[in-house]
C-alpha positions in Angstrom: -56.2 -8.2 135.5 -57.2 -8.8 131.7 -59.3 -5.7 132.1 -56.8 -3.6 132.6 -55.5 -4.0 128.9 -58.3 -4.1 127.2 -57.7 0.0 127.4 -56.1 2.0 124.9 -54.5 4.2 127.0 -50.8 5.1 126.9 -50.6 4.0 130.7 -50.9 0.8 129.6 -47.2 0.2 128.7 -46.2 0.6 132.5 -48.1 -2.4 133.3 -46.8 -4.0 130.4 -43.4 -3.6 132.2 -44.5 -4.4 135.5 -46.6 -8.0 133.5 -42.7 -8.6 132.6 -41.1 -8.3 135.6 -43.6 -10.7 137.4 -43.5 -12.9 134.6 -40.1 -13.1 134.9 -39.5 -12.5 138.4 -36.9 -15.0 139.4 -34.3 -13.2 137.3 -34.2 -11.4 140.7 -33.0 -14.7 142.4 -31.7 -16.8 139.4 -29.0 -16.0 136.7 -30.6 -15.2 133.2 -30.2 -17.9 130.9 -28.1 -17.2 127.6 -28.5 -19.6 124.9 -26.1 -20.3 122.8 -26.6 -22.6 119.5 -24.3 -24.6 117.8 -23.4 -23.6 114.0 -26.9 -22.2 113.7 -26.3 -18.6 112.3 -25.1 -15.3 113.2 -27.2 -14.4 116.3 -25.5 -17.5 118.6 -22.0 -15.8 116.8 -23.1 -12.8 118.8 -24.8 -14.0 121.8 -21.4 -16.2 122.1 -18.5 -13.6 121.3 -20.3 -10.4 122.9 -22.7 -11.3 125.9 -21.0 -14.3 127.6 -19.3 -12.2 130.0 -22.1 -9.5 130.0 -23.3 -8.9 134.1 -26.2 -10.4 134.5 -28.4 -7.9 135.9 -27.8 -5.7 132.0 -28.6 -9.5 130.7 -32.2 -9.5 132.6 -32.1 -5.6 131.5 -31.6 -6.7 127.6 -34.4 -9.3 128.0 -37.0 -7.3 129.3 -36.5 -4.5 126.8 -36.5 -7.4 123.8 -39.4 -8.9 124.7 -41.5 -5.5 125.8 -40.1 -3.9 122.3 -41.3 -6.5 120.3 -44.8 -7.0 122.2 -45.5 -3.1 121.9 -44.3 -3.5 118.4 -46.6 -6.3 117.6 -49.3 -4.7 119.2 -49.3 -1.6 117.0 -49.1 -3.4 113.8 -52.1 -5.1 114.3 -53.7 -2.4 115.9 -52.5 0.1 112.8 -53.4 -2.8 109.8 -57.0 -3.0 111.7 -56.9 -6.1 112.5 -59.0 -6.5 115.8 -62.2 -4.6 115.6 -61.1 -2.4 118.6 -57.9 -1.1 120.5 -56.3 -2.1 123.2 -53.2 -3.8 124.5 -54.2 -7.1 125.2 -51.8 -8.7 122.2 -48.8 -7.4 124.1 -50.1 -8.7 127.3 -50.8 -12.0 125.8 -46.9 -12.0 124.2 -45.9 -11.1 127.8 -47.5 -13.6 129.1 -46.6 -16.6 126.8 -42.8 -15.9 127.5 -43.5 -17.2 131.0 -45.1 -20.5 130.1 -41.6 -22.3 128.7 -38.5 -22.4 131.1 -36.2 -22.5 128.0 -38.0 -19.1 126.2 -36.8 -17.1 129.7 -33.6 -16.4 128.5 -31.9 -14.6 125.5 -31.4 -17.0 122.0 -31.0 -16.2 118.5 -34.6 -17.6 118.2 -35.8 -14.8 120.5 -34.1 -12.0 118.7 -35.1 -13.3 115.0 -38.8 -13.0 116.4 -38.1 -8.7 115.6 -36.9 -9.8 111.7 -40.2 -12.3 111.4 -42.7 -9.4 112.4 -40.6 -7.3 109.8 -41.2 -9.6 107.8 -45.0 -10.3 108.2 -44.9 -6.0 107.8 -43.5 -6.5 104.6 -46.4 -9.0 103.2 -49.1 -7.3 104.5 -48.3 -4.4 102.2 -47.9 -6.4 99.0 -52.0 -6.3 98.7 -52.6 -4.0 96.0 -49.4 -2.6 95.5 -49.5 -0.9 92.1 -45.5 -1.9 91.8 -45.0 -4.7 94.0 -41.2 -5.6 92.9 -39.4 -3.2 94.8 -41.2 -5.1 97.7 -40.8 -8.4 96.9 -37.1 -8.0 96.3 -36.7 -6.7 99.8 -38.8 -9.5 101.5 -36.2 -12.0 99.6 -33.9 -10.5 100.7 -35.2 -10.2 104.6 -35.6 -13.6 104.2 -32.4 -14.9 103.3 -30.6 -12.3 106.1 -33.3 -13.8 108.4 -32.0 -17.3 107.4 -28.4 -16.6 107.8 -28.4 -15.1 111.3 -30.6 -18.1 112.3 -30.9 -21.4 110.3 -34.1 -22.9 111.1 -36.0 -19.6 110.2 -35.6 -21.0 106.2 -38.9 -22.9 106.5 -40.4 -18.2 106.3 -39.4 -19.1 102.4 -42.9 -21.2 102.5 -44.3 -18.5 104.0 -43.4 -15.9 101.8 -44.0 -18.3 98.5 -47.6 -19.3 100.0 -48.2 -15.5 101.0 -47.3 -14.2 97.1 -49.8 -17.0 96.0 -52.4 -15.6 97.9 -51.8 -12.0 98.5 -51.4 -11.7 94.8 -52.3 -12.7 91.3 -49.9 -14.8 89.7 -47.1 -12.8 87.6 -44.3 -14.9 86.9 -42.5 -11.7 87.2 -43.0 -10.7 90.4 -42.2 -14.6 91.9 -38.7 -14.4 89.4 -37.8 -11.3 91.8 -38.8 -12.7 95.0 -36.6 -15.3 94.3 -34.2 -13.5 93.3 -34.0 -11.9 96.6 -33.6 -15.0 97.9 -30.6 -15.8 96.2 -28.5 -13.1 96.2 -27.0 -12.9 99.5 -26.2 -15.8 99.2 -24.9 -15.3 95.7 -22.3 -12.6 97.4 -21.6 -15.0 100.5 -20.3 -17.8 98.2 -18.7 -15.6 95.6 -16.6 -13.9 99.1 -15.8 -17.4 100.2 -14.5 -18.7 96.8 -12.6 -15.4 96.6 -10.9 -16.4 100.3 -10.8 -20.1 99.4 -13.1 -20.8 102.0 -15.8 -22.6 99.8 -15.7 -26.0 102.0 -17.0 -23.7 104.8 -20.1 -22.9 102.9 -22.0 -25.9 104.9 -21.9 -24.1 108.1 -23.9 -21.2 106.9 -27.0 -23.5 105.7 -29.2 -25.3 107.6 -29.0 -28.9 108.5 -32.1 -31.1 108.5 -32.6 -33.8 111.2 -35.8 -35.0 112.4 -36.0 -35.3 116.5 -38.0 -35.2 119.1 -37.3 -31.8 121.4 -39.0 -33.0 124.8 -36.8 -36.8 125.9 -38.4 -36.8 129.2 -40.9 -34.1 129.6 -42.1 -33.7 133.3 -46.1 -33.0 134.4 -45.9 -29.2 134.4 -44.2 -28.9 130.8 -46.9 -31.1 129.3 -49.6 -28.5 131.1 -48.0 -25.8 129.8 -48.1 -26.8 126.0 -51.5 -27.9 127.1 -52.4 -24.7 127.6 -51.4 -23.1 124.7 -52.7 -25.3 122.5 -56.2 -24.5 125.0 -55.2 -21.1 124.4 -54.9 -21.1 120.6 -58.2 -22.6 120.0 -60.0 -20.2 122.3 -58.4 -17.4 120.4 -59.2 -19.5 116.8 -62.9 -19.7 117.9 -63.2 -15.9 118.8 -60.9 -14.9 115.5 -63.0 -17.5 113.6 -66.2 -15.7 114.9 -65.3 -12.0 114.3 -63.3 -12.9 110.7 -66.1 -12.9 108.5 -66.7 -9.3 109.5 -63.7 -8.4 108.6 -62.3 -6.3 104.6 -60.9 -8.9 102.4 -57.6 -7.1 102.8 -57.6 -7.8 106.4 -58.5 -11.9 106.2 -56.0 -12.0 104.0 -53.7 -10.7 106.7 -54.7 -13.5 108.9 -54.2 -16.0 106.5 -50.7 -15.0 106.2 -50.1 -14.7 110.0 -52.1 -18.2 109.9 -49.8 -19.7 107.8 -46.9 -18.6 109.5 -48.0 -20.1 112.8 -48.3 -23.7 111.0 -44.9 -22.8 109.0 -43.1 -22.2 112.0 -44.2 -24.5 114.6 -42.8 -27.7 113.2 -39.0 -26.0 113.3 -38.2 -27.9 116.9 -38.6 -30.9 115.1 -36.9 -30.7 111.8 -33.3 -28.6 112.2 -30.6 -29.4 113.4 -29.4 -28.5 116.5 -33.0 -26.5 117.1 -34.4 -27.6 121.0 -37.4 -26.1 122.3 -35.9 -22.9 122.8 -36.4 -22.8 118.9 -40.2 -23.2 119.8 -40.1 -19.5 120.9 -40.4 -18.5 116.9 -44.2 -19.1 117.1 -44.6 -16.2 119.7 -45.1 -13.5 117.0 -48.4 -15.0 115.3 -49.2 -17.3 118.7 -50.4 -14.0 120.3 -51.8 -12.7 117.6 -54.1 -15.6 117.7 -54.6 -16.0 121.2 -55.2 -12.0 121.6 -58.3 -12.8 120.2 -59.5 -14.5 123.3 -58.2 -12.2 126.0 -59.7 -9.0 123.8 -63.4 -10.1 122.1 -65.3 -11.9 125.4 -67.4 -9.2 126.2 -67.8 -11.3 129.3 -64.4 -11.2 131.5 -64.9 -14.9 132.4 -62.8 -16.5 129.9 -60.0 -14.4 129.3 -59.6 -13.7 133.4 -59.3 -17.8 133.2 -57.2 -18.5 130.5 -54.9 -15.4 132.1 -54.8 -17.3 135.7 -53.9 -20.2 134.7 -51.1 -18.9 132.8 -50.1 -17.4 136.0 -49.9 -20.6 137.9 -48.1 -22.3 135.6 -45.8 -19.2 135.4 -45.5 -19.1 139.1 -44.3 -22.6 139.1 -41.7 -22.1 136.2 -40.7 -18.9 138.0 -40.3 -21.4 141.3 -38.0 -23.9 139.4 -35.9 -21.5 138.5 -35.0 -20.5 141.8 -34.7 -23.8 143.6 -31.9 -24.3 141.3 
């Protein structure tokens, strides 16, 4: 099967839908789970007030097309910032894929649709590499930031991300880090000078994030364990292929994969340190998780490895696919 994506060809995108549909195949059987948060930014507003009472066959409709958008989206901005030494669509087959592996990512969340504003954002900071005037830029990534954080909380650990990409990306100008920050700050500036106009200061709380260290899997069972098995098998396949083929690479584009490397480590602890944030949350790590285990599916010249890793995804997605329904 992995050979079928290791094409370039436009074709490509229909089996992209039909990966999604099997992947997801018991929304044919089962109702599509909605997640709703708890106080943890705009996106659960939404999901709550607007798609609670949304038929649930335009709710599997709205899923497919968010996670097929942002895999095809994905896909083309590594393909167009060179990133894999040839074309093809195996990173959107891998992000396919990977939505399959976790019961709780089958379904829509604010995590899922803040996954489009993080690969804005990873857009953004790939262009900031010799920029002749970067400001403009780093304004707008504060500010992406900072929207990003207020439509869903635990995304504020991307400020390391965008602080650790500046130090890299660029040479230190306390200029340019001054307007970053600023960025930052100011839509938040104009949320709390609109609350103290309204007298509604007090509420200021519920638009920040709350920190409390937990543990997001109680009682995991056998199958949930060999699925995060398998990604972490997955990841380092993908790390040994990247790690192989990196060296080759312009300095411009390693520099692009330590950013998206960063943001995997910046964004996987998030289950574990916000409030309210279950494994759902753990969805966030999809946009640079695929980049990473791309690598794997697309370099083997040798189908062996990738047509492995892809079948066992497949049987653990069967069995997720299987739980659903029984319920």
């Amino acid at each position: 099967m992995v050979f079928l994506f290791r094409d370039k060809s436009i074709v490509n995108i229909f089996f992209l839908l039909l990966l999604a549909i099997g992947v997801h195949v018991h929304f044919f059987l089962a109702e599509p789970i909605l997640v709703l948060g708890k106080g943890d930014g705009l996106f659960s507003f939404f999901l709550g007030k607007y798609l609670t009472r949304v038929p649930t066959t335009y709710l599997f409709i709205v899923y497919e097309l968010v996670i097929l958008i942002q895999a095809i989206r994905l896909n083309m901005v590594l393909t167009d910032f060179r990133m894999f030494q040839s074309t093809n669509y195996t990173t959107a087959m891998t992000y396919v894929l990977l939505t399959g592996l976790i019961a709780s990512w089958s379904g829509i969340s604010a995590a899922l649709l803040s996954n489009s504003l993080v690969l804005w954002l990873f857009i953004l900071l790939t262009r900031l590499y010799n920029n002749q005037s970067p400001r403009t830029l780093l304004f707008n990534i504060g500010m992406l930031v900072s929207i990003t954080i207020m439509t869903y909380h635990p995304t504020a650990i991307l400020i390391l991300v965008v602080l650790f990409a500046l130090a890299v990306v660029r040479p230190f100008r306390i200029a340019e880090w001054l307007v970053l920050l600023m960025g930052i700050i100011l839509p938040y500036y104009f949320l709390v000078s609109w609350l103290f106009l309204n007298n509604q200061l007090a509420a200021l709380t519920t638009y920040l994030p709350g920190i409390s260290f937990q543990l997001p899997l109680q009682h995991p069972d056998i199958w949930l364990v060999g699925s995060i098995a398998y990604l972490v098998l997955a990841l380092l396949a993908g790390m040994y292929f990247w790690q192989k083929y990196n060296n080759r690479m312009v300095i411009q584009i390693r520099k692009n994969w330590s950013v998206m490397l960063v943001l995997l480590f910046s964004l996987l602890p998030i289950p574990f340190v916000f409030s309210g944030a279950g494994l759902d949350s753990g969805i966030l790590i999809l946009i640079p998780l695929a980049a990473f285990v791309a690598n794997a599916f697309g370099y083997p010249r040798r189908l062996l490895v990738p047509n492995l890793l892809f079948w066992i995804a497949i049987v653990l997605i069967v069995h997720n696919n299987w739980q659903f329904i029984k319920k």
